[in-house]
N, C-alpha and C positions, 0 to 999 in steps of 0.2 A: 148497736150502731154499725151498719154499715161502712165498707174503706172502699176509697174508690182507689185502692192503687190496684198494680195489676197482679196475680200471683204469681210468684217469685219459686223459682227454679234453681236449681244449683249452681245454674252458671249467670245468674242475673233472672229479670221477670219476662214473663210471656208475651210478646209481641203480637198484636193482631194480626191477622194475614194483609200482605197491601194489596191494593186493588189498582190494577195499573188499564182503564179500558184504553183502548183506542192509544196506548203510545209503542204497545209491540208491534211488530209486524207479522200476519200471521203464517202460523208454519204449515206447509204442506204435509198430508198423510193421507196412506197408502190404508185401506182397512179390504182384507180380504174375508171375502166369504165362501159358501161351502155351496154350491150351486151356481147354474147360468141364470141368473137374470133377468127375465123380458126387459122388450124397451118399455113400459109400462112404469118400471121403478124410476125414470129418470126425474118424472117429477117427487119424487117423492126423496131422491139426497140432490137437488138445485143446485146448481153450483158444482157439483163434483160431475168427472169424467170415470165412466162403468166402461170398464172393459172386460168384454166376457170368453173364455176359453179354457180349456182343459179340464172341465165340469166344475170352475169355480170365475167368482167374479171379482176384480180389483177398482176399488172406489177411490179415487186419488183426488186433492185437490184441495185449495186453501181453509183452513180452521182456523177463526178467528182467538178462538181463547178455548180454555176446560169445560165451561158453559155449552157450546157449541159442538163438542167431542162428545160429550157426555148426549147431547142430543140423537148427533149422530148415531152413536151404541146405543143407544134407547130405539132409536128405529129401527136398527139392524134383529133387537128384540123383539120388538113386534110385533113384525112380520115373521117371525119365528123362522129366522135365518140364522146358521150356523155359523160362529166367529169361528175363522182361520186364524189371521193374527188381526193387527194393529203395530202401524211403523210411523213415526217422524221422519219422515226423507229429508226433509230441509228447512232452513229456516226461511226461505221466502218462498214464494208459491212455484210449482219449476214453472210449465206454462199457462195460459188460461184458453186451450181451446175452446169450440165449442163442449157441449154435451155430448158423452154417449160416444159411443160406434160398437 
């Protein structure tokens, strides 16, 4: 017979993960990569502001959730571009220009 409790851990039982959409606000990051860019990529991260110089490129701009992060890194794959890093600058978006320069 199956138990529907939950499994039990040393300090109490396991907790699902919560799911909270739409009540954070989403956090701004910075994902650097390893090359310049063309303007070509801009549809391809929407939403983010590409700024290009010093033979690499900085993608900044609001992330709604992990979901969305993880997408992001998934394209930066892809297109078989080189992760520099990956930063949290802030917890609200800093501005929302346009796209690109």
């Amino acid at each position: 017979m199956r138990s529907s409790r939950l499994p039990q851990v040393e300090d109490g039982p396991v907790m699902p993960p919560k799911r909270s959409r739409g009540v954070n606000p989403p956090i701004s990051y910075q994902i650097i990569v390893r090359g310049e860019l063309s303007r070509r990529y801009r549809t391809a991260f929407e939403g983010m502001t590409l700024v290009v110089g010093n033979g690499q490129t900085t993608i900044t701009g609001p992330v709604r959730d992990q979901t969305h992060l993880h997408g992001l890194l998934d394209r930066v794959g892809d297109f078989g571009l080189e992760l520099v890093s990956v930063k949290a600058t802030s917890a609200q978006p800093a501005s929302e220009t346009a796209n690109g320069t």
